[in-house]
C-alpha positions as CSV (number, residue, x, y, z in Angstrom):
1,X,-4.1,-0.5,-17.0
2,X,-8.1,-0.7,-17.9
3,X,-9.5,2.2,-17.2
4,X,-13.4,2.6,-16.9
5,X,-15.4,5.8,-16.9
6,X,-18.7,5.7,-14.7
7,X,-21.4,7.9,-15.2
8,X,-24.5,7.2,-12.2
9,X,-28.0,8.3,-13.3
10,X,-26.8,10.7,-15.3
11,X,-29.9,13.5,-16.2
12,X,-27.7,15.7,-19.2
13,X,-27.8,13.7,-22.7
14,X,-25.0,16.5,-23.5
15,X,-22.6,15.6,-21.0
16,X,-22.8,11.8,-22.2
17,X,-21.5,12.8,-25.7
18,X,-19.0,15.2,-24.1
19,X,-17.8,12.6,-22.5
20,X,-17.2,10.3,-24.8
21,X,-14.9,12.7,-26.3
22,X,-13.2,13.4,-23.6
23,X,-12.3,9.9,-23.0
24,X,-11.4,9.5,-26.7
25,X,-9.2,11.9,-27.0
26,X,-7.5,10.7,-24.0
27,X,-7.4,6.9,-25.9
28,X,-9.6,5.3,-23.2
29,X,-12.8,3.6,-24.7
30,X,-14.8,2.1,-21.6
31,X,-17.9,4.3,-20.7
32,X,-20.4,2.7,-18.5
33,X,-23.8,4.1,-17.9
34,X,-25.4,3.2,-14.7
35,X,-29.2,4.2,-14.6
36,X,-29.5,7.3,-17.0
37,X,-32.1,9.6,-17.0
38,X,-33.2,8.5,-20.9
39,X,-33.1,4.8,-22.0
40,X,-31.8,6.1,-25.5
41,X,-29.2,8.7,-24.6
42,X,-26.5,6.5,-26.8
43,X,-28.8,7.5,-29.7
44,X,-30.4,11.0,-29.2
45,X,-29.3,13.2,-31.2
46,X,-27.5,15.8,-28.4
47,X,-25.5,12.9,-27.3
48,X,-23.8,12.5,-30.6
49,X,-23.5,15.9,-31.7
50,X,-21.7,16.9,-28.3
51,X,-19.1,13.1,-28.5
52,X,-18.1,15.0,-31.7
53,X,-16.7,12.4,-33.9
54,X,-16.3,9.5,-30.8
55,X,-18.9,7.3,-32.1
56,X,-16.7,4.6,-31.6
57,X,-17.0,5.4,-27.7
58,X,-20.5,5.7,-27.6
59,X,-21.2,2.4,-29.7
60,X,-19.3,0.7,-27.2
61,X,-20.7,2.2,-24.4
62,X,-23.1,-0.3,-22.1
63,X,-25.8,0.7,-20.0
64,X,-26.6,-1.0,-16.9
65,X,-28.9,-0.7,-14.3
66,X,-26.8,-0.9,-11.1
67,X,-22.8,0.0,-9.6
68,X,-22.5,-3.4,-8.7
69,X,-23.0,-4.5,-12.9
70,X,-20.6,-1.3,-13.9
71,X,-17.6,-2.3,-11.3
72,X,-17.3,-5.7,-12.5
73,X,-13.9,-6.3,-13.2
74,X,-12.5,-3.2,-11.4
75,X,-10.4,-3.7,-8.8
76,X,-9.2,0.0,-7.8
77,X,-12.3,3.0,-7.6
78,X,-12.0,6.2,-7.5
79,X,-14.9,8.4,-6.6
80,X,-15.3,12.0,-7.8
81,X,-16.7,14.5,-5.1
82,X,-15.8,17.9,-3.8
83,X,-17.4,17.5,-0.2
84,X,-14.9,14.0,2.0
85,X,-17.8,12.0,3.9
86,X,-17.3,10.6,7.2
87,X,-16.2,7.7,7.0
88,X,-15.8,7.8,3.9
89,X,-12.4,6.8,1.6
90,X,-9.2,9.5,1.9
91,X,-9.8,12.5,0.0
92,X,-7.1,13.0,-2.4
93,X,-5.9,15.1,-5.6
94,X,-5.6,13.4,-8.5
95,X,-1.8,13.8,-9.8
96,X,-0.5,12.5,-6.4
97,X,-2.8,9.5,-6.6
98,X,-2.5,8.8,-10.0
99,X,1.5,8.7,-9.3
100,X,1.4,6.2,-6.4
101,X,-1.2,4.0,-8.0
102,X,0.9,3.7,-11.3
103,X,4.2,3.6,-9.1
104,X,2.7,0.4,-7.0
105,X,1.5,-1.3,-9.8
106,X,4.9,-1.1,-11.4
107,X,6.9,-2.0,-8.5
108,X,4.9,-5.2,-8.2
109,X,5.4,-6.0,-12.0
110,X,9.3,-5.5,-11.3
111,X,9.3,-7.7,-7.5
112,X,7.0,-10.5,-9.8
113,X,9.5,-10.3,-12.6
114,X,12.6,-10.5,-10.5
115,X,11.5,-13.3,-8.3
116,X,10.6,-15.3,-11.7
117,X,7.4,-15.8,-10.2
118,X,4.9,-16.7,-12.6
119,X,1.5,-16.6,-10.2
120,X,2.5,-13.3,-8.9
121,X,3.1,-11.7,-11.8
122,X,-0.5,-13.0,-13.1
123,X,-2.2,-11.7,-9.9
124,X,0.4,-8.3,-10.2
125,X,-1.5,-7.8,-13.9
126,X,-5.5,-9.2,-13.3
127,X,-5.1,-6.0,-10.0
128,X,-4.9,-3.1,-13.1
129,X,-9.0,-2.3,-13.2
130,X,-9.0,1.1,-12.7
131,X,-12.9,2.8,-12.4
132,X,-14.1,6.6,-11.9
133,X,-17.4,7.3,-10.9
134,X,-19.1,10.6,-11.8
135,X,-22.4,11.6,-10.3
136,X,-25.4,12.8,-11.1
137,X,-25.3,16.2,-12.5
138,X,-28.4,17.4,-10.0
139,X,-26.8,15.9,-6.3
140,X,-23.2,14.2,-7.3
141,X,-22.6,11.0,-5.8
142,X,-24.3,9.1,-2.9
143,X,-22.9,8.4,0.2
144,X,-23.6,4.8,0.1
145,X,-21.2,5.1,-3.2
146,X,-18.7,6.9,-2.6
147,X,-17.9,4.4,0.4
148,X,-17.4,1.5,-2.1
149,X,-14.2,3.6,-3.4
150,X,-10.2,3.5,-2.2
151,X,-9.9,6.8,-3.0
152,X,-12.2,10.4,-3.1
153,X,-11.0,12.6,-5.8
154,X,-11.0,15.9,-5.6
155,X,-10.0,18.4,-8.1
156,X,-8.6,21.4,-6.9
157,X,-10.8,24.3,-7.5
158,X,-11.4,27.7,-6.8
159,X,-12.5,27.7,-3.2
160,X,-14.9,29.7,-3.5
161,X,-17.0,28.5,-6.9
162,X,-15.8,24.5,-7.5
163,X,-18.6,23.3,-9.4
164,X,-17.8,21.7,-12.9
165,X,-19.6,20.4,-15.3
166,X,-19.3,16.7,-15.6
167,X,-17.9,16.2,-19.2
168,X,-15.2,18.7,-17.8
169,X,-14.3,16.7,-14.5
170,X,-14.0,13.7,-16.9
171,X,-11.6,15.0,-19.3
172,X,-9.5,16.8,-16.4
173,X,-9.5,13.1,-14.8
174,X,-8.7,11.7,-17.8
175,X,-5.9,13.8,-18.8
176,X,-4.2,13.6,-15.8
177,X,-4.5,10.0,-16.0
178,X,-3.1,9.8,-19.2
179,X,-0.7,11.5,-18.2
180,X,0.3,9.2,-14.9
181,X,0.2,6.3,-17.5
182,X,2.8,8.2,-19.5
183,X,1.1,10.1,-22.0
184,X,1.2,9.0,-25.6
185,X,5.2,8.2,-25.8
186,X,5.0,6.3,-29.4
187,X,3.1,9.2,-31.0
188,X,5.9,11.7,-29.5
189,X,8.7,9.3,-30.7
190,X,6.6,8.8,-34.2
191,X,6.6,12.2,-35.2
192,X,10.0,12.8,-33.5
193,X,10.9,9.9,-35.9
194,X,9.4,11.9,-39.1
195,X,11.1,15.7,-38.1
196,X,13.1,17.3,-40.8
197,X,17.0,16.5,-40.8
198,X,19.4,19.3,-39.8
199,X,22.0,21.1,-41.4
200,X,25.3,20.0,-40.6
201,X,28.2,22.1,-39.8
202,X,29.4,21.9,-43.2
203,X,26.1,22.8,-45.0
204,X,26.1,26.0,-42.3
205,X,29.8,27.0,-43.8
206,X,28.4,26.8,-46.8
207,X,25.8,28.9,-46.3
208,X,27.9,31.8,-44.5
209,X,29.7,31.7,-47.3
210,X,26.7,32.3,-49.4
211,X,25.7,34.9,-47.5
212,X,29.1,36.8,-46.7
213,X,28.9,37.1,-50.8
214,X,25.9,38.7,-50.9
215,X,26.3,40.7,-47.7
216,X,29.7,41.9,-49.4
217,X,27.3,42.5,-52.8
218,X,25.0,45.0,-51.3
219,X,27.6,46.7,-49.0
220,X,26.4,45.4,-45.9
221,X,29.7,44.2,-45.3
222,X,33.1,45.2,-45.9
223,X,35.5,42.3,-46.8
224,X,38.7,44.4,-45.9
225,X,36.8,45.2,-42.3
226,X,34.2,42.4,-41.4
227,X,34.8,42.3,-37.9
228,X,33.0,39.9,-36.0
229,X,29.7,40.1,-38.4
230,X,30.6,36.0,-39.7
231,X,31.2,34.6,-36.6
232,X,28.2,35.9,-35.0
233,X,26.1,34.9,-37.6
234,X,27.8,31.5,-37.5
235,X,26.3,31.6,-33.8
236,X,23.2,32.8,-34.4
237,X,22.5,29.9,-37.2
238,X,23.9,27.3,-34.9
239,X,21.1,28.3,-32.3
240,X,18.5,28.6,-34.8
241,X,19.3,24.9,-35.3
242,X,18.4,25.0,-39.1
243,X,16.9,22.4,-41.0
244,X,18.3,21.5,-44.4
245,X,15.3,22.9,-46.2
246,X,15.7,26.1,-44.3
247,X,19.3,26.3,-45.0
248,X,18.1,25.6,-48.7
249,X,16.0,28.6,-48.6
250,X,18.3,31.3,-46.9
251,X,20.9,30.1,-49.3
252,X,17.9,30.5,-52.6
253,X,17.9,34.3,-50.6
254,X,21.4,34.8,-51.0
255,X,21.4,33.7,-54.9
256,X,18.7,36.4,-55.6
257,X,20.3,38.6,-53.5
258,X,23.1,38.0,-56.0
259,X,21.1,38.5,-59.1
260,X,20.0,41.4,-58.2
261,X,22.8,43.0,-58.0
262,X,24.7,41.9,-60.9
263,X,21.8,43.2,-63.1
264,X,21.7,46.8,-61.8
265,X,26.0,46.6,-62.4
């Protein structure tokens, strides 16, 4: 889905730049600006220290001098506001939300796909303009605002102190978000895809019996009396789920181990 991030007269060049981060590290890119408190607060010099590195986010950014120019596109908003207003949208928290909204869009998708209907399925994909509006930092968000949205969010607070700073509402929003959308699942299965190999069960035996030579070297254990010392060790390795460099190095252990030994024979 497009996702847009709203800021309305914002008065903090600060929580601009935090923003953009916080959107950037979530992968979302689309910051609108609606009526800021300085013309220039893509350029001043607070505003880029705080985006940290998400230049990208702030050269992209647009500014715009009403809601009307920053919704365009958007066909599902969310308002951000800790106080519901009569008749106002349903005040909800954002997981729950997130999880229907992602749920109906899919469900579409799949009825469009399955009915081999190729107008629905267009009209299933243009309905995936997803806004949040953020207000300003000195009185939040207008009425008049908030009642253009589907949907109040409210993020669940301490009762009795809920005020957050904006760049923080934005990246809670936008994590949870992320999150509905199904986090990042290629970079998981990328690094996943890179993860050391491990030992099999026949580089483990050989490594046990590595080590029941050098146990046996230094006395730990007696080969006329082992017991059950092998076969809990074997258990304890198999847990450990060892790598084949870390079975490499136990077994480089259990060759100095070795060495020593020999030498003070």
């Amino acid at each position: 889905m497009h996702t847009r991030f709203i800021l309305i007269e914002t008065s903090h060049a600060g929580n601009v730049g935090a923003t953009a981060r916080a959107m950037k590290v979530m992968g979302f890119e689309d910051l609108v600006l609606v009526k800021p408190r300085w013309s220039n607060v893509l350029r001043r010099e607070e505003t880029i220290q705080r985006a940290s590195g998400a230049l990208d986010v702030l050269n992209n950014a647009r500014i715009v001098e009403s809601l009307d120019d920053a919704l365009e596109g958007m066909t599902h908003v969310c308002a951000t506001a800790m106080t519901p207003r009569d008749f106002g949208p349903p005040t909800v928290e954002p997981r729950a939300h997130f999880a229907s909204l992602t749920e109906n869009c899919l469900n579409v998708d799949a009825h469009s796909k399955a009915q081999n209907d190729p107008i629905a399925l267009k009209q299933s994909q243009s309905h995936k303009g997803v806004a949040f509006l953020f207000g300003s930092e000195r009185y939040g968000m207008r009425n008049d605002d908030v009642y253009r949205c589907h949907a109040c969010i409210r993020i669940p607070t301490h009762p009795q102190f809920g005020s957050l700073n904006l760049a923080s509402a934005v990246q809670v929003l936008a994590y949870e978000w992320r999150l509905a959308l199904g986090g990042f699942a290629n970079s998981v299965q990328d690094h996943a895809s890179t993860a050391p190999e491990l030992a099999d069960a026949q580089q483990i035996a050989g490594l046990l019996s590595h080590w029941q030579e050098a146990l046996t070297a230094i006395d730990f254990l007696d080969p006329d009396s082992p017991k059950k010392l092998m076969p809990r060790l074997n258990q304890l390795l198999n847990r450990a789920g060892l790598t084949q460099e870390e079975v490499h190095i136990l077994r480089g252990i259990a060759k100095a181990t070795l060495q020593v030994t020999a030498v003070k024979r």
